[in-house]
DOLO-437577 format. One record per residue (C-alpha): residue in three letters; x, y, z. Coordinates in nm, 2 decimals. Example, Ala and Ser with C-alpha at 12.3 -4.5 7.8 and 13.67 -1.06 7.14 Angstrom:
2
ALA	1.23	-0.45	0.78;
SER	1.37	-0.11	0.71;
REM end
This chain:
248
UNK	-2.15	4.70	5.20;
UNK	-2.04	4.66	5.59;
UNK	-1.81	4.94	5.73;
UNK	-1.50	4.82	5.92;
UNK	-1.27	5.06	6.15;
UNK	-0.99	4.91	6.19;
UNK	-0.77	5.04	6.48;
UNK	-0.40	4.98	6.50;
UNK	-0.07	5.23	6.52;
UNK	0.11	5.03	6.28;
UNK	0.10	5.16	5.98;
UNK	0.20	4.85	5.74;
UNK	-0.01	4.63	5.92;
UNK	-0.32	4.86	5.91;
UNK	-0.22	4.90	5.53;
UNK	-0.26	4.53	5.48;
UNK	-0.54	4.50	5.67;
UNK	-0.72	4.78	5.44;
UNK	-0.58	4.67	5.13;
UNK	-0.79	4.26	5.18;
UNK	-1.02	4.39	5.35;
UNK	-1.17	4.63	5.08;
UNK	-1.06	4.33	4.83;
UNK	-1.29	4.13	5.01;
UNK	-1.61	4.40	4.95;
UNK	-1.59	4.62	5.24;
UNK	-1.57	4.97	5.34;
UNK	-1.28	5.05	5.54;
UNK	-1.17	5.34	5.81;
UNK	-0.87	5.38	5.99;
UNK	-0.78	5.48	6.32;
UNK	-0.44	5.48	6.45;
UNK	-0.46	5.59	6.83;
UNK	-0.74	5.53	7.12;
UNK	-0.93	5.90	7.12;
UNK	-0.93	5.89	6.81;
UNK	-1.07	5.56	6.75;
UNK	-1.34	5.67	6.97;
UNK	-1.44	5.94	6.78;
UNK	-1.41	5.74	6.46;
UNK	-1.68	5.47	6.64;
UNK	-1.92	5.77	6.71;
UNK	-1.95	5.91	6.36;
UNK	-1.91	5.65	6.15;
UNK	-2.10	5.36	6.38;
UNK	-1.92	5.05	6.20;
UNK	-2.07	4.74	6.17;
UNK	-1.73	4.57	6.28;
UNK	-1.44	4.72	6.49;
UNK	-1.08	4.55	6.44;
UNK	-0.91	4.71	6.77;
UNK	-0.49	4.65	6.85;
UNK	-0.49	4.59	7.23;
UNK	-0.17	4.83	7.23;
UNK	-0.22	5.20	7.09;
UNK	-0.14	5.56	7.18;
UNK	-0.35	5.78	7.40;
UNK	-0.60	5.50	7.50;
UNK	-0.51	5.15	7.51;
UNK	-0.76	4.87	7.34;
UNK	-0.90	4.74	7.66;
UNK	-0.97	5.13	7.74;
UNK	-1.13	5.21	7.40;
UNK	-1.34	4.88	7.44;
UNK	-1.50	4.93	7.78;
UNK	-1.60	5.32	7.65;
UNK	-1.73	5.16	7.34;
UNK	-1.94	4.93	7.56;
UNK	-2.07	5.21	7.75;
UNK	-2.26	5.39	7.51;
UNK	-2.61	5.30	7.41;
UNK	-2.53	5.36	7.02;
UNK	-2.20	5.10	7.02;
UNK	-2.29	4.89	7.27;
UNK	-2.38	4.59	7.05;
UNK	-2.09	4.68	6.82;
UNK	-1.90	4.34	6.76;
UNK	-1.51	4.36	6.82;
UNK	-1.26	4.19	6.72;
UNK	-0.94	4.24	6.92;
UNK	-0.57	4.17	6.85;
UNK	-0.27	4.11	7.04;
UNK	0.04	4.02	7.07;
UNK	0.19	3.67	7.08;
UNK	0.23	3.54	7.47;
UNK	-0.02	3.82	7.66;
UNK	-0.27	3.56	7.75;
UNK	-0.42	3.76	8.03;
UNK	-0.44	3.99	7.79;
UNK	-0.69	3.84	7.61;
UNK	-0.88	3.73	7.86;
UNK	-0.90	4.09	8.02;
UNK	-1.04	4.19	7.64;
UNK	-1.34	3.96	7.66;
UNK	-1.42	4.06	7.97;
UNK	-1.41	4.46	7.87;
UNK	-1.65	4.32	7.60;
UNK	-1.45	4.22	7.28;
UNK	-1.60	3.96	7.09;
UNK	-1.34	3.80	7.01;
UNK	-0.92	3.77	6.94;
UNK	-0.66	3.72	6.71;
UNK	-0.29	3.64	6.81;
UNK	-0.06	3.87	6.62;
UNK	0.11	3.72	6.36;
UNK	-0.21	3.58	6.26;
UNK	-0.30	3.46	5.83;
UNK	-0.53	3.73	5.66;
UNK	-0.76	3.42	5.59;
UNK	-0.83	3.33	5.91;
UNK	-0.88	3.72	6.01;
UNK	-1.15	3.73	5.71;
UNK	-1.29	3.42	5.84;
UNK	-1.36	3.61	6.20;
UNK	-1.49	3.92	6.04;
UNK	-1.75	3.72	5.82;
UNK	-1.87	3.51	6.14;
UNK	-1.90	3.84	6.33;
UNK	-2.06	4.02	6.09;
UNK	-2.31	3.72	6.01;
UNK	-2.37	3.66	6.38;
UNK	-2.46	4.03	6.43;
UNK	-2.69	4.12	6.10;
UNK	-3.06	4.00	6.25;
UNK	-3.22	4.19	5.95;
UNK	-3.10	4.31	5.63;
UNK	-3.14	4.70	5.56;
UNK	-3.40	4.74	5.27;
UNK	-3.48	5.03	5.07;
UNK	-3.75	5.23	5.01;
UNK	-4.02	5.08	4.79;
UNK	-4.34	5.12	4.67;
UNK	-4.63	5.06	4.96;
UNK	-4.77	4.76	4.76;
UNK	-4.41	4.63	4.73;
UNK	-4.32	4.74	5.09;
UNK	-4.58	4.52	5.21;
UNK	-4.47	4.19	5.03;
UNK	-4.11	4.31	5.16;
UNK	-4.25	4.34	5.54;
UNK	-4.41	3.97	5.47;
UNK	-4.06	3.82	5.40;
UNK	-3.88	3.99	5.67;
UNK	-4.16	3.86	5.93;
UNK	-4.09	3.51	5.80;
UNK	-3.73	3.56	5.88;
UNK	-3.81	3.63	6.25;
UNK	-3.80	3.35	6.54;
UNK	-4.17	3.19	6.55;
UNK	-4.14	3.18	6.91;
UNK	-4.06	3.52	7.08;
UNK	-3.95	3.39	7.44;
UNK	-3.70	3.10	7.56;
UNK	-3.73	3.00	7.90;
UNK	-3.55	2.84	8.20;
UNK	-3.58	2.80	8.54;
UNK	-3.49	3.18	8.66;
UNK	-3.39	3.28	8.29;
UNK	-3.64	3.42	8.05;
UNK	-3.49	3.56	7.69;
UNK	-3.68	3.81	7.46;
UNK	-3.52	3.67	7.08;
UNK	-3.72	3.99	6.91;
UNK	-3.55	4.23	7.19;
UNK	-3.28	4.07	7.24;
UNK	-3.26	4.09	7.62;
UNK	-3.25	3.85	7.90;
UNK	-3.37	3.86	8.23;
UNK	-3.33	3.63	8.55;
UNK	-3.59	3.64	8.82;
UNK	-3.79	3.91	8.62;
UNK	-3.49	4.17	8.68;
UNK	-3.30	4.27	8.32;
UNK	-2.92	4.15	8.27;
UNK	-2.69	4.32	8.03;
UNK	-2.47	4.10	7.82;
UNK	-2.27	4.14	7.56;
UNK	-2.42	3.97	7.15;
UNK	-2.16	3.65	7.23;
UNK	-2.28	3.61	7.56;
UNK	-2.68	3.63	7.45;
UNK	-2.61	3.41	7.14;
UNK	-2.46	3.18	7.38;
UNK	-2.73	3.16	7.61;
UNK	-3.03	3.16	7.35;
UNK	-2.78	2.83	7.21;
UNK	-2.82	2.69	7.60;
UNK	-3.15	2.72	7.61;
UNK	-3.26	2.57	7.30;
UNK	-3.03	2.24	7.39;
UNK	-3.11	2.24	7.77;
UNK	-3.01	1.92	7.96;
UNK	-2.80	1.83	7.65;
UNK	-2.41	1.86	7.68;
UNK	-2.22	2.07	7.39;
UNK	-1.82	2.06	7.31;
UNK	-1.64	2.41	7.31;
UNK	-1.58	2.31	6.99;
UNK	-1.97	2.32	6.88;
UNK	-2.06	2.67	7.06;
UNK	-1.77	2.80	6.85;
UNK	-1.87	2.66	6.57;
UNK	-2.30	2.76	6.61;
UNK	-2.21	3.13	6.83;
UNK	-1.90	3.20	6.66;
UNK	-2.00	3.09	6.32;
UNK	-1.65	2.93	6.29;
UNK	-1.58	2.64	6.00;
UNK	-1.29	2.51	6.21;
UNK	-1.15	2.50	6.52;
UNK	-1.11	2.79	6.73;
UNK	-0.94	2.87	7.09;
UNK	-1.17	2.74	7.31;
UNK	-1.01	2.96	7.60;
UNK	-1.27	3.19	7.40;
UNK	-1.55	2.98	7.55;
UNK	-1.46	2.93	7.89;
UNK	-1.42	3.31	7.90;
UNK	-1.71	3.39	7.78;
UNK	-1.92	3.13	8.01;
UNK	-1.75	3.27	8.32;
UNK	-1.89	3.59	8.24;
UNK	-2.27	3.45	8.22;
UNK	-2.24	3.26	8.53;
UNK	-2.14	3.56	8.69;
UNK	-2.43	3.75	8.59;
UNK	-2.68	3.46	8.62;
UNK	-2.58	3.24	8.88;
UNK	-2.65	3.30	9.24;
UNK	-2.32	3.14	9.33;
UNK	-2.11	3.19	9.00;
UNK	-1.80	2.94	9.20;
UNK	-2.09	2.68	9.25;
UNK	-2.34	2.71	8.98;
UNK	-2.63	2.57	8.92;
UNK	-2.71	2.66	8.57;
UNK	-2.46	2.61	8.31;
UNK	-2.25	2.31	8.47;
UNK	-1.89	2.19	8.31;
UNK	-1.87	1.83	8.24;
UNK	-1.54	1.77	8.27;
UNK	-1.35	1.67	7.94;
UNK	-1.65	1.74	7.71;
UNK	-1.77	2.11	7.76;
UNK	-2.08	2.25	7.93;
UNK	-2.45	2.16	7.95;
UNK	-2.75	2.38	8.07;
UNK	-2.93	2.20	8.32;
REM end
């Protein structure tokens, strides 16, 4: 059973969310202000954190960033939420390192929708229990089969660890965030071929439908910055105009 925190100082709304969210199978804690949603991350460690953009005490974008910063979160996927019309506001949450964003009012099925296809993206291995050693052994055989068969993606200056999950360029280590290396690992494999916003939100989001591809363009502005030598000129992941982007 996932754990979801869900963050947000209104109480009818975070009562909603609680109420289909446990419907839907999963354990749910609440948080209604920023210091206390922090301490809430730290003790519980979530699998998912739904985070308002506006709270008491710490805002969203404040919450997010400290979230980010510590070893033990720093993978934790986010979803944020805002209000209607604060567009910069969104971007400004993907930047701090939220996954993702829903526009307040937004349907309860498309917010279950986002917390499946961020909780599918992040799983890489089921938990398992503890078994007999003969039976742990055929359970170690299944979860090796699971695994990538090749362990490193490469590209010009860009080399990506799949079993570590970390990504270098020119031998030095760059942190991103889990959209930003799912991204890149879906680059790589389709190098030289040009893919739709609509596709990377529909194979790094995990999205059945289409999303807000400002989403996208976010979320490849933040790569170039961190792996192109000119991130206003770059080199690597190019836009073709009217169609999306294509690694080169």
């Amino acid at each position: 059973m996932s754990t979801i925190l869900v963050v947000d100082d209104e109480e009818v709304l975070r009562e909603t969310l609680v109420y289909h969210l446990e419907l839907a199978g999963y354990q749910v804690h609440v948080a209604s202000d920023g210091p206390t949603a922090l301490e809430a991350v730290q003790s519980l460690l979530p699998d998912l954190l739904i985070l308002d953009l506006m709270l008491p005490g710490l805002d969203g974008l404040e919450v997010c960033r400290r979230v980010r910063q510590q070893p033990a979160t720093a993978m934790l996927p986010i979803l944020m939420l805002t209000a209607m019309g604060e567009e910069i506001d969104k971007v400004v949450g993907l930047e701090m390192g939220a996954d993702d964003y829903l526009t307040k009012p937004f349907g309860l099925r498309e917010l279950l929708a986002r917390v499946r296809a961020l909780l599918r993206r992040s799983r890489t291995l089921e938990s398992t229990p503890t078994v007999a050693l003969s039976e742990k052994k055929t359970e170690m055989e299944t979860l090796s089969s699971r695994l990538p068969t090749k362990r490193f993606l490469e590209a010009g200056p860009i080399r990506i660890d799949l079993f570590g999950r970390h990504v270098f360029r020119q031998g030095q280590e760059v942190i991103v965030q889990p959209k930003q290396f799912e991204m890149l690992v879906y680059f790589l494999r389709h190098r030289g071929i040009v893919v739709s916003r609509d596709t990377l939100l529909a194979h790094v989001w995990g999205y059945d439908y289409v999303g807000d591809t400002r989403t996208v363009d976010v979320h490849v502005r933040w790569l170039r910055e961190k792996l192109e030598e000119d991130p206003a000129n770059p080199k690597l992941i190019q836009t073709v105009r009217g169609v999306g982007y294509c690694f080169r």
